[in-house]
DRENLUM-278957 format. One line per 10 residues: number of its first residue (from 1); their letters; for each residue z, x, y of N, C-alpha, C. Coordinates in pm, whole numbers, plus 50000, padded with zeros to 5 digits. Example, Ala and Ser with C-alpha at 12.3 -4.5 7.8 and 13.67 -1.06 7.14 Angstrom:
% DRENLUM-278957
1) AS) 50780,51319,49431,50780,51230,49550,50780,51320,49670; 50708,51285,49775,50714,51367,49894,50787,51290,50003;
***
This chain:
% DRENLUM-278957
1) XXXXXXXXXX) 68544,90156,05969,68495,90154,06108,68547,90276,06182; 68449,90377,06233,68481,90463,06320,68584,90439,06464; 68654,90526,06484,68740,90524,06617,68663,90534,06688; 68711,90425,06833,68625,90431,06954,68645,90561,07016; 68500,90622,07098,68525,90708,07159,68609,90726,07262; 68584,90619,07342,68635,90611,07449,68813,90545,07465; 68886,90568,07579,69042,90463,07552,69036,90465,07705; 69131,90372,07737,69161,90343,07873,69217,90429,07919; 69179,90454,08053,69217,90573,08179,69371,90502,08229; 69411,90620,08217,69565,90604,08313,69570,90706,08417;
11) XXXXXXXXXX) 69637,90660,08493,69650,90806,08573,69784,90900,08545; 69805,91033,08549,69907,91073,08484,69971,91146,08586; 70093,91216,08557,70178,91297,08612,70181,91452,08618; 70037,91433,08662,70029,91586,08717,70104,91652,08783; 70057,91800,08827,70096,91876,08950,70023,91894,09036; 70059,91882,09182,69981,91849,09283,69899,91999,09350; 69778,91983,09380,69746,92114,09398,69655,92044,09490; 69695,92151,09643,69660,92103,09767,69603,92221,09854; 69527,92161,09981,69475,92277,10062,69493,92214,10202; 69500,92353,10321,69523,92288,10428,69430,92425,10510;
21) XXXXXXXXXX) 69332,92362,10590,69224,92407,10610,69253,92426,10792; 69195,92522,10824,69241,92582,11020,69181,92682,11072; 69159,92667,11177,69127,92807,11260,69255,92851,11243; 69274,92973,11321,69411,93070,11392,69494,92984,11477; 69584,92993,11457,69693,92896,11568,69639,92725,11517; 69626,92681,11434,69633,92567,11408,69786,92483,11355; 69850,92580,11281,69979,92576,11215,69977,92519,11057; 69894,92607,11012,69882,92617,10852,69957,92626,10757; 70076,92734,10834,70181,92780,10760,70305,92696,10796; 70339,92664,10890,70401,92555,10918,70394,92459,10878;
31) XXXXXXXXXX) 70266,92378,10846,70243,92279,10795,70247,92263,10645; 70208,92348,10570,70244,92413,10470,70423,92419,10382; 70501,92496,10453,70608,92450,10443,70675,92347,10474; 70665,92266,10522,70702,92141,10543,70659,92032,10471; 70561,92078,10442,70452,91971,10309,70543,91996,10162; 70525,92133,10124,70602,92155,10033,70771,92122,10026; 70843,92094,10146,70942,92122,10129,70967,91923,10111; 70876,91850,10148,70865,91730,10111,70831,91678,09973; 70736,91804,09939,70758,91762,09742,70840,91818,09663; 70914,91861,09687,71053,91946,09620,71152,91862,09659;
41) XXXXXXXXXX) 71153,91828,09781,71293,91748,09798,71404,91854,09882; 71490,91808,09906,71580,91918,10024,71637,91989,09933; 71660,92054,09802,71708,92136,09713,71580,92238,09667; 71494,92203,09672,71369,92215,09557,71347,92367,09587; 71291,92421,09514,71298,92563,09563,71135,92614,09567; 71114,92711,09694,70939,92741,09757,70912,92871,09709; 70830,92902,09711,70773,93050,09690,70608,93032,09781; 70661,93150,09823,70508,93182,09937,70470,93324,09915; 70335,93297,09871,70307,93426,09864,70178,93489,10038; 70263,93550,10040,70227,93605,10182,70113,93695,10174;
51) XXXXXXXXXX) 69972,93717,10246,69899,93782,10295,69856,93834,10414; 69993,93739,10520,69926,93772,10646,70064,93854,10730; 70075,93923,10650,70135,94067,10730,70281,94031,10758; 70348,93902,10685,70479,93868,10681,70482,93815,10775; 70407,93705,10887,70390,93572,10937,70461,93499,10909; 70475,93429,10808,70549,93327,10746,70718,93344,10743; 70758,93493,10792,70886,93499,10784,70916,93480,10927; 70812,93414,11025,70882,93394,11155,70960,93246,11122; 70883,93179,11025,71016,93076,11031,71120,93067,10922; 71174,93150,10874,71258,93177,10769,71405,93125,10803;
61) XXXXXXXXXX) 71408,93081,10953,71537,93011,11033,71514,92839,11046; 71384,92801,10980,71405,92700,11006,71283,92644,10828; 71289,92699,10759,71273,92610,10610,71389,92730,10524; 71361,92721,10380,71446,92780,10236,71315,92806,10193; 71271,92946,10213,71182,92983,10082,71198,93152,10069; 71156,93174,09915,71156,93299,09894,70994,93313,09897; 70972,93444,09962,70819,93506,09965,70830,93669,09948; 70709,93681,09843,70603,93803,09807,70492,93850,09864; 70537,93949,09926,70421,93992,10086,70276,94064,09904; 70194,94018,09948,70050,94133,09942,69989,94195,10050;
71) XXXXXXXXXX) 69966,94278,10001,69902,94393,10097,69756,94400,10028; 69683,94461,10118,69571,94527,10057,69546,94622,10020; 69401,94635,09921,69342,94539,09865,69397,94445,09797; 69321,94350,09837,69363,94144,09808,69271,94138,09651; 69302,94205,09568,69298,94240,09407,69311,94086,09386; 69221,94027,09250,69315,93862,09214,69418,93887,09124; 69392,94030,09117,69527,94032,08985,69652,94023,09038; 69695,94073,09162,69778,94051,09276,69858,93872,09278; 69778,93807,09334,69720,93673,09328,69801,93597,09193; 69724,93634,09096,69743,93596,08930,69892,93615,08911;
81) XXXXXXXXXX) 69936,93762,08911,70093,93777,08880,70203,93720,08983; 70123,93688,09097,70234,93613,09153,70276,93470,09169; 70145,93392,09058,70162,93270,09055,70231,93268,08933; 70257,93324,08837,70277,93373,08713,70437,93403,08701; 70438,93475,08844,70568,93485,08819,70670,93393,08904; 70597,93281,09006,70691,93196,09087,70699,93108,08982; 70592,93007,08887,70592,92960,08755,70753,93006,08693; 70745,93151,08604,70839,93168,08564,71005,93136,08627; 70981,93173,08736,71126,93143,08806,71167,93023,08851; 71055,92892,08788,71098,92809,08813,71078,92722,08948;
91) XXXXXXXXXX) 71038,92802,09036,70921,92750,09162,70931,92592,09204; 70984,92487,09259,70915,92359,09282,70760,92363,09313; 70755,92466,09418,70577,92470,09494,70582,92620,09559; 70403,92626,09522,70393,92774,09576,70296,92757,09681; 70303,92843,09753,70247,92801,09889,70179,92941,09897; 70059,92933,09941,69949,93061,09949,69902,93047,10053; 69943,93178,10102,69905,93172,10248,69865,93322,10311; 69700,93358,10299,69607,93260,10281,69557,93270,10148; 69529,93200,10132,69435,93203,10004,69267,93249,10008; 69205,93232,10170,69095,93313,10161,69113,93453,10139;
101) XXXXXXXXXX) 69215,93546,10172,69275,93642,10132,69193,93667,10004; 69222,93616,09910,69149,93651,09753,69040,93601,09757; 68928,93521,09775,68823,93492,09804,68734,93628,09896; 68822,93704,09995,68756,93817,10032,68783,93907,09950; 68897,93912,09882,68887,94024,09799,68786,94052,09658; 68763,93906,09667,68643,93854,09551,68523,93944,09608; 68464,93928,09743,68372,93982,09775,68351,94121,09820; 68470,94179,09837,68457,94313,09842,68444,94378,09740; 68476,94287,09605,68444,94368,09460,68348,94357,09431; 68230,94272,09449,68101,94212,09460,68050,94347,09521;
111) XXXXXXXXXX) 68107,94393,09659,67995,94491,09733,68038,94594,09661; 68098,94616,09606,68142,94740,09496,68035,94745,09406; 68083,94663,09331,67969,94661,09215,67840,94696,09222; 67784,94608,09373,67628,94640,09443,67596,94780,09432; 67693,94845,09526,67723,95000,09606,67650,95107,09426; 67709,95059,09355,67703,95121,09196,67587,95092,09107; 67503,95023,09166,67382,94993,09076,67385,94801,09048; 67291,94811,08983,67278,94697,08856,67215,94518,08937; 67224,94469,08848,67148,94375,08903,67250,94277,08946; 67191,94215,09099,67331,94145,09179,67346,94032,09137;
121) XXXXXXXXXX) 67279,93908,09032,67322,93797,08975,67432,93827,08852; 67406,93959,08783,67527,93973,08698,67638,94051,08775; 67600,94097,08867,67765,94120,08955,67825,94025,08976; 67747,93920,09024,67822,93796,09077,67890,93744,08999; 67827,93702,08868,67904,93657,08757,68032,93733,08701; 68009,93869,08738,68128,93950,08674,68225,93956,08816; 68184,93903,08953,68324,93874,09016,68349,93725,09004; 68227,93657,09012,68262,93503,08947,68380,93456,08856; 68387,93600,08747,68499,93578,08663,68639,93602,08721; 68614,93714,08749,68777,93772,08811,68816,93600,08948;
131) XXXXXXXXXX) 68741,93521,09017,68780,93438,09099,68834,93333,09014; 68778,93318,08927,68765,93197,08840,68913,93218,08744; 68989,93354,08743,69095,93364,08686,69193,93315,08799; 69149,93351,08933,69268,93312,09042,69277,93136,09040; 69136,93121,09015,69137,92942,09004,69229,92896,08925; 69164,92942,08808,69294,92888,08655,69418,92927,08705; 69479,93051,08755,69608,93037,08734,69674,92966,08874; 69569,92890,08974,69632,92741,09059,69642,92641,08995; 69506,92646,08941,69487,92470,08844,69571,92471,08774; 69638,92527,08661,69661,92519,08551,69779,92537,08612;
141) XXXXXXXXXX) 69911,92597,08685,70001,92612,08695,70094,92507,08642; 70210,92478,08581,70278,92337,08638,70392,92319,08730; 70357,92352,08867,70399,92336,08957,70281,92316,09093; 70385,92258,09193,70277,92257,09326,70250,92323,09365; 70083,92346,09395,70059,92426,09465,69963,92426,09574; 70013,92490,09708,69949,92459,09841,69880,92595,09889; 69746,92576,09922,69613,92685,09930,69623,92679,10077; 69661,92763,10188,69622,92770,10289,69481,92869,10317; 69353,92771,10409,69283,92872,10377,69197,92878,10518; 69165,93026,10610,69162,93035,10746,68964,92949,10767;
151) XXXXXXXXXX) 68974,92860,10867,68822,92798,10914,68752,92925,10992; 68610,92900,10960,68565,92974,11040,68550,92933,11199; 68515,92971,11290,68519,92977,11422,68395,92940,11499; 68407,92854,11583,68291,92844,11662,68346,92732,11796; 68231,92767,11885,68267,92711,12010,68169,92566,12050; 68210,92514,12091,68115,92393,12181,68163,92336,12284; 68095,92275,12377,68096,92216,12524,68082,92130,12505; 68242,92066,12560,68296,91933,12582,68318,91884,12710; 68269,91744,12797,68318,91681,12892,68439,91656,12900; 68534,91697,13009,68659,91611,13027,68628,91471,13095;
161) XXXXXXXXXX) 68732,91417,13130,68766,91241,13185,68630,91262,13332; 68687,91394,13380,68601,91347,13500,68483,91447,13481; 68398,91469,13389,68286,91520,13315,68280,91666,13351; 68390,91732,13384,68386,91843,13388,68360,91919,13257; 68217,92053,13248,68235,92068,13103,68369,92185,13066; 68341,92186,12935,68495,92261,12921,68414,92316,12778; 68514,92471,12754,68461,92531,12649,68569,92560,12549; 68541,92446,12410,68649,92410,12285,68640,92455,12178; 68762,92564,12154,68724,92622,12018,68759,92510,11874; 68677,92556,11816,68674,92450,11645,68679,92564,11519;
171) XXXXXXXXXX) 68740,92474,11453,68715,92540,11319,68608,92462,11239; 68561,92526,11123,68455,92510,11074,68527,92526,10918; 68406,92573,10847,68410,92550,10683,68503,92679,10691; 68602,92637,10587,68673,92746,10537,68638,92860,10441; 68691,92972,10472,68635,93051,10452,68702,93106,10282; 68575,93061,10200,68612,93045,10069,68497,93005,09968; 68535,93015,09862,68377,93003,09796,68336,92857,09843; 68174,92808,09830,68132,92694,09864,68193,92612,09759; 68223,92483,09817,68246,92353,09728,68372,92379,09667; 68484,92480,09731,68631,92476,09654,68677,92364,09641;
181) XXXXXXXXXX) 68676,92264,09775,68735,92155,09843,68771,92038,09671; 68663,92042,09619,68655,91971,09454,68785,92016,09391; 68828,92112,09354,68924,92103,09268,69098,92077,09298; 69098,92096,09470,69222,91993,09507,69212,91858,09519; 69314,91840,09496,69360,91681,09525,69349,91650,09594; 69420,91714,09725,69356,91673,09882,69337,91791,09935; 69302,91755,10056,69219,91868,10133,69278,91812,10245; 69372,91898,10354,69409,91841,10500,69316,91958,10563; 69295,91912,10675,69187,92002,10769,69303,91956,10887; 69341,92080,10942,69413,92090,11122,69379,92116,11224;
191) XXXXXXXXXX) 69340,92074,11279,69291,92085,11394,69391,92191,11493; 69341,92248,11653,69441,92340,11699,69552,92287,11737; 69512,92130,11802,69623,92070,11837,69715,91983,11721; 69712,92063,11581,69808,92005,11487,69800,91935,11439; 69715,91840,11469,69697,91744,11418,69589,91685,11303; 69643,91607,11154,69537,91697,11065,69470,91553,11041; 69389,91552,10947,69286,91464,10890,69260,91508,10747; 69189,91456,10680,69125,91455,10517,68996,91483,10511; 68995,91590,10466,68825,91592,10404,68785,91539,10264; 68919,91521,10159,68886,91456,10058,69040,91403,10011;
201) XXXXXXXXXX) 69080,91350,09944,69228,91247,09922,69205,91193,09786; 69229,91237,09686,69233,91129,09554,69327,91045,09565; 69446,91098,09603,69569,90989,09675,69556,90902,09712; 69406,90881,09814,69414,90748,09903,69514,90721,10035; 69623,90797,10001,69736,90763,10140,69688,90828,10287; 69622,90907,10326,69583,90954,10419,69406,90901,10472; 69352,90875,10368,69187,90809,10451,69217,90792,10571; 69117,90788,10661,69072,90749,10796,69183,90753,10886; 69274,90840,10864,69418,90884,10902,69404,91046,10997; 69482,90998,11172,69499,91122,11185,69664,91116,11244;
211) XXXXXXXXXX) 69714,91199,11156,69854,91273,11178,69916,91386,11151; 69987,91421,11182,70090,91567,11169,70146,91580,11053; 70132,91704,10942,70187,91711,10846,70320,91761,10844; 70428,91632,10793,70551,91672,10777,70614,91686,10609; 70752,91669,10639,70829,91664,10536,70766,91526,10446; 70754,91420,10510,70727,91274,10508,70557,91306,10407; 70503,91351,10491,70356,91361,10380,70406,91419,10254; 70481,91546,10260,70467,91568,10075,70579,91446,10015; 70639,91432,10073,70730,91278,10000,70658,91184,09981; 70560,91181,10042,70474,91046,09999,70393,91100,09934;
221) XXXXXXXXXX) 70365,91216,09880,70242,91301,09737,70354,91256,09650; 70490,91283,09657,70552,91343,09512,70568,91137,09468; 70578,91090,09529,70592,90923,09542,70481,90903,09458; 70387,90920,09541,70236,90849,09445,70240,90899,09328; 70270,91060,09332,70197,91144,09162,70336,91090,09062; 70449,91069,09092,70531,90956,08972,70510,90878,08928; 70446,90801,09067,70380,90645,09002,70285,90671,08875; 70260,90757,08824,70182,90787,08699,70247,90768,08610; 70146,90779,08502,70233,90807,08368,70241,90962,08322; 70311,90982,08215,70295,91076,08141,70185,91158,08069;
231) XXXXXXXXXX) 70127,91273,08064,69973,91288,08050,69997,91284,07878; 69857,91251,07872,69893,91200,07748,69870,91263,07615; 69876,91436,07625,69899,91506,07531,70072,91542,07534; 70131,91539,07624,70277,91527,07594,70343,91401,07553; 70285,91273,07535,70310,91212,07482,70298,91158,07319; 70154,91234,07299,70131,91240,07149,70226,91363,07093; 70244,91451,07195,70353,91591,07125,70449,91508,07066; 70524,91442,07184,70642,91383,07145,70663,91296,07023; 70565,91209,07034,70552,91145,06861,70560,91258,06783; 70450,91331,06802,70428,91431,06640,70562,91464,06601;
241) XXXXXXXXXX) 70627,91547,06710,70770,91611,06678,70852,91570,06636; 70909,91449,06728,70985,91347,06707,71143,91420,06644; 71203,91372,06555,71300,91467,06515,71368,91610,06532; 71215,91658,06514,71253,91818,06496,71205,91929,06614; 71241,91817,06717,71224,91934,06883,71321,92070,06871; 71438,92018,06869,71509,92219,06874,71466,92297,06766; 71401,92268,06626,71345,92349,06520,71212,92406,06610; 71172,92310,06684,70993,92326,06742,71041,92445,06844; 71080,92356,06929,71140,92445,07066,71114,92622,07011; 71257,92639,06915,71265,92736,06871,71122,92835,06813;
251) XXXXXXXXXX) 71088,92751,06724,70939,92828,06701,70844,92889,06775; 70838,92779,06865,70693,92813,06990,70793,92937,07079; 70901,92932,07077,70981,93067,07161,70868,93184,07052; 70962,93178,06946,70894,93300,06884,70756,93304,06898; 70688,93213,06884,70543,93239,06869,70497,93306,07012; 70578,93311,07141,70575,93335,07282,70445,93227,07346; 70488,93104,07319,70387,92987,07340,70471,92937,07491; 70603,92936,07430,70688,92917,07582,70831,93003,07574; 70922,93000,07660,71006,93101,07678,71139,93035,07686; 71268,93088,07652,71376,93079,07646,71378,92947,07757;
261) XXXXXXXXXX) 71462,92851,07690,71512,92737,07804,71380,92678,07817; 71258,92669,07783,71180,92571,07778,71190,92472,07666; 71060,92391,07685,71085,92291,07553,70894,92290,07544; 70871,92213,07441,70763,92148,07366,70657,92138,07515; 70742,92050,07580,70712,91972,07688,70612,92060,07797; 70634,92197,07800,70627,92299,07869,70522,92390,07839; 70449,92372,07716,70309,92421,07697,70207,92395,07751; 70098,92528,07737,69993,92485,07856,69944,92388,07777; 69840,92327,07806,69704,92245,07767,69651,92269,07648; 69588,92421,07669,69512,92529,07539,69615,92456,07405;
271) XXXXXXXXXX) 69741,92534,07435,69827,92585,07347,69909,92403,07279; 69920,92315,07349,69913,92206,07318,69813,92120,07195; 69729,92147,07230,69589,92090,07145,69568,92143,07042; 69635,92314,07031,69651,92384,06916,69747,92313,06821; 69870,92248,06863,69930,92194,06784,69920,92071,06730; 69843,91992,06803,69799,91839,06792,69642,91827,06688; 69603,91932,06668,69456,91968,06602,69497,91921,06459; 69657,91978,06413,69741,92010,06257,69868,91983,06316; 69904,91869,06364,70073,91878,06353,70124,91873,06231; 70084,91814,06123,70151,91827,05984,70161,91975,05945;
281) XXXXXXXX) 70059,92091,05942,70084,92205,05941,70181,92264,06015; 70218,92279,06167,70272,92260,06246,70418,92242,06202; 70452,92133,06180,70609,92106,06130,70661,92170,06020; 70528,92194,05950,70579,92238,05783,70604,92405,05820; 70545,92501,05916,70554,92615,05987,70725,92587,06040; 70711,92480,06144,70886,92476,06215,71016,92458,06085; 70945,92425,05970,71085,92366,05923,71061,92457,05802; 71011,92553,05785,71009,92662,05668,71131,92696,05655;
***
């Protein structure tokens, strides 16, 4: 009898990858650090990578983070090596701020390409790619990571109490490719007066919720995403290995699968499945 295709869904112990959506003066970055500094915990250590002209170091007196200013051009390779390298150093959460930052820089390579000839559905695709690398190296990170990203702008006329009209600025869709909102977990939208809401929540803890993002919200992310289990290719690792983790450990160093002071545990996805395809090959490689 063939194995069932299908097995029961668990939910696992991901890394949380979040966005917080604003006009100007909403408090993105504020909110931001404080979110993060709630899923790390009061030790945990931040990395911000800065685009907006070293902003974020007005509050450097009142959170713990280290930040990497970019300048322009907002290159994704920029982007890429600096998620790459807060990763390496060990990072609790990286905080991007902004992250439309690379989304324009997406499109100024787009009008490049135009400026030079050729046909504009395969430009797109060939900056499609270069965005789609800044994607992977959020998604895929394993650490938190928080997307600040600026709303667009617009005005409307509002009654006050005694129907006086009044003229209220709003933010709008963020300014970023269409339909990003899908690949975070949640999505906070802030309003000017601070105060945020959900445009989407796999969490569930925030629905039909309006409040101020504190320390308290990312404590209640890092709360829920424990309540998981273990994902469950590091759990079949762990069987396969079983015994012979510091022989493994050691190997995948050399193979540069992971790096000094990591473990098994610490491979991407790709590079995981590579070993689970042939773990009997696999061991008989570690224990040569």
């Amino acid at each position: 009898m063939s194995q069932p295709l299908f097995k029961k869904a668990t939910r696992e112990k991901v890394f949380l990858k979040l966005a917080i959506t604003g006009p100007s003066g909403s408090g993105k970055t504020y909110s931001a650090l404080r979110l993060a500094r709630g899923l790390v915990g009061p030790t945990g250590k931040i990395a911000l990578i800065d685009t907006e002209n070293r902003s974020a170091s007005l509050y450097a007196d009142r959170f713990d983070f280290d930040s990497l200013e970019i300048a322009p051009p907002f290159d994704n390779e920029k982007f890429v090596d600096g998620v790459t390298a807060a990763v390496e150093a060990k990072y609790g959460a990286i905080v991007i701020d902004s992250a439309s930052h690379f989304w324009e820089g997406i499109l100024d390579y787009k009008d490049k390409l135009d400026q030079r000839g050729g046909n504009s559905y395969t430009n797109w695709k060939i900056a499609g790619e270069k965005f789609g690398g800044v994607i992977k190296a959020v998604l895929q990170s394993p650490t938190h990571v928080i997307c600040c990203m600026r709303s667009k702008m617009d005005y409307v006329q509002e009654k006050d109490d005694r129907g006086k009209t009044q003229i209220k600025k709003v933010g709008l869709a963020p300014i970023m490719r269409d339909g990003i909102e899908y690949e975070f977990t949640t999505v906070f939208d802030v309003a000017l007066n601070h105060q945020a809401a959900v445009s989407k929540d796999r969490s569930g803890l925030f629905v039909d919720k309006i409040f101020q993002i504190t320390e308290e919200t990312g404590a209640q992310l890092e709360a829920w995403r424990l309540s998981g289990g273990e994902p469950l290719w590091r759990v079949q690792l762990t069987t396969a290995i079983g015994a012979h983790e510091l022989k493994a450990n050691a190997f995948l160093v050399s193979l540069g699968w992971i790096k000094d002071g990591q473990t098994f545990r610490d491979l991407s996805v790709t590079n995981a499945e590579k070993v689970l395809a042939n773990s009997v090959a696999f061991l008989a490689k570690v224990n040569a």
